[in-house]
N, C-alpha and C positions, 0 to 999 in steps of 0.2 A: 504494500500500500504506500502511496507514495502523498502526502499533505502536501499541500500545494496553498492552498488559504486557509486561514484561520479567520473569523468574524470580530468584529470589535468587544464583542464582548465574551467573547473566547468560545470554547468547545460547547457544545450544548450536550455532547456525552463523553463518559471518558473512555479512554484508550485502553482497549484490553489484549494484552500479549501476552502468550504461551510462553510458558520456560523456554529461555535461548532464542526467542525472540528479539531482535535487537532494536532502540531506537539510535540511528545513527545520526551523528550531525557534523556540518564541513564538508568540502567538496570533497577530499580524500576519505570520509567517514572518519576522519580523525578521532573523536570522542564518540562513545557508546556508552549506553545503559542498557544494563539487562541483568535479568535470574535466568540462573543453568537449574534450580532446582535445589540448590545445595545452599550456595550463596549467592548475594547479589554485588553488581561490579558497576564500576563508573570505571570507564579503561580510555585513558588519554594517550594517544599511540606519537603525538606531534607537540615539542616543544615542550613548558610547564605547566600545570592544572593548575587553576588561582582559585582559591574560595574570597568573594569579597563581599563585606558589611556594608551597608549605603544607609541614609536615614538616621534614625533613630539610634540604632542597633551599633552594637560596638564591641560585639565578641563574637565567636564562631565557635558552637558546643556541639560535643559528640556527647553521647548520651546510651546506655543499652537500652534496646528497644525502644517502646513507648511511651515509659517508665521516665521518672526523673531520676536515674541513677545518672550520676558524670562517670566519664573517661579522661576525658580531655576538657579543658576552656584555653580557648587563644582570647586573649582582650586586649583589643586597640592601645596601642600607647601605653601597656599594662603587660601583666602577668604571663607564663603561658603556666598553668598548673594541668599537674597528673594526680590522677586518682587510682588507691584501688578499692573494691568493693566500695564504692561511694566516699571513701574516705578521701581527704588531699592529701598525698606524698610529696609529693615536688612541687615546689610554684619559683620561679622566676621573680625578680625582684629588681629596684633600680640599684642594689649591691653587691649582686650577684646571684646567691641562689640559696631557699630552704629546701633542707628534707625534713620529712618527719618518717619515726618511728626505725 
């Protein structure tokens, strides 16, 4: 299937794709998303992948699942901390770096 337009007010259904299905974008297909089943992939075959904050917003969190548990926070002009089981191990600082535990 190949999308060609989208409407101003976007899709009026969503998009449904089978495992290994791929959404590809770029003229070389450079960037993909998709699930094999197992896991899911965002695969950048060109260059750097950039996750970037606009607005508001001024961190970038991973997170398990749906759940508010952290993995990670990057925060603009700030921190980069590591968690495990929810907890903060690592964070970044303007003096260098804590651990805990």
């Amino acid at each position: 299937m190949t999308l060609t337009t989208i409407k101003p007010a976007g899709l009026s259904k969503p998009v449904d794709l089978a495992d290994n299905e791929r959404i590809r974008l770029g003229t070389g297909n450079d960037l993909q998303i998709y699930h094999d089943g197992t896991r899911s992939w965002l695969a950048n075959a060109t260059g750097g992948l950039r996750l970037s904050v606009a607005g508001g917003s001024n961190r970038v969190d991973i997170n398990k699942g749906t759940v508010d548990e952290h993995l990670a926070r990057f925060i603009a002009d700030g921190a980069v901390e590591l968690y495990y089981d929810n907890s903060k191990k690592f964070e970044t600082t303007s003096s260098g770096a804590t651990v805990s535990g």
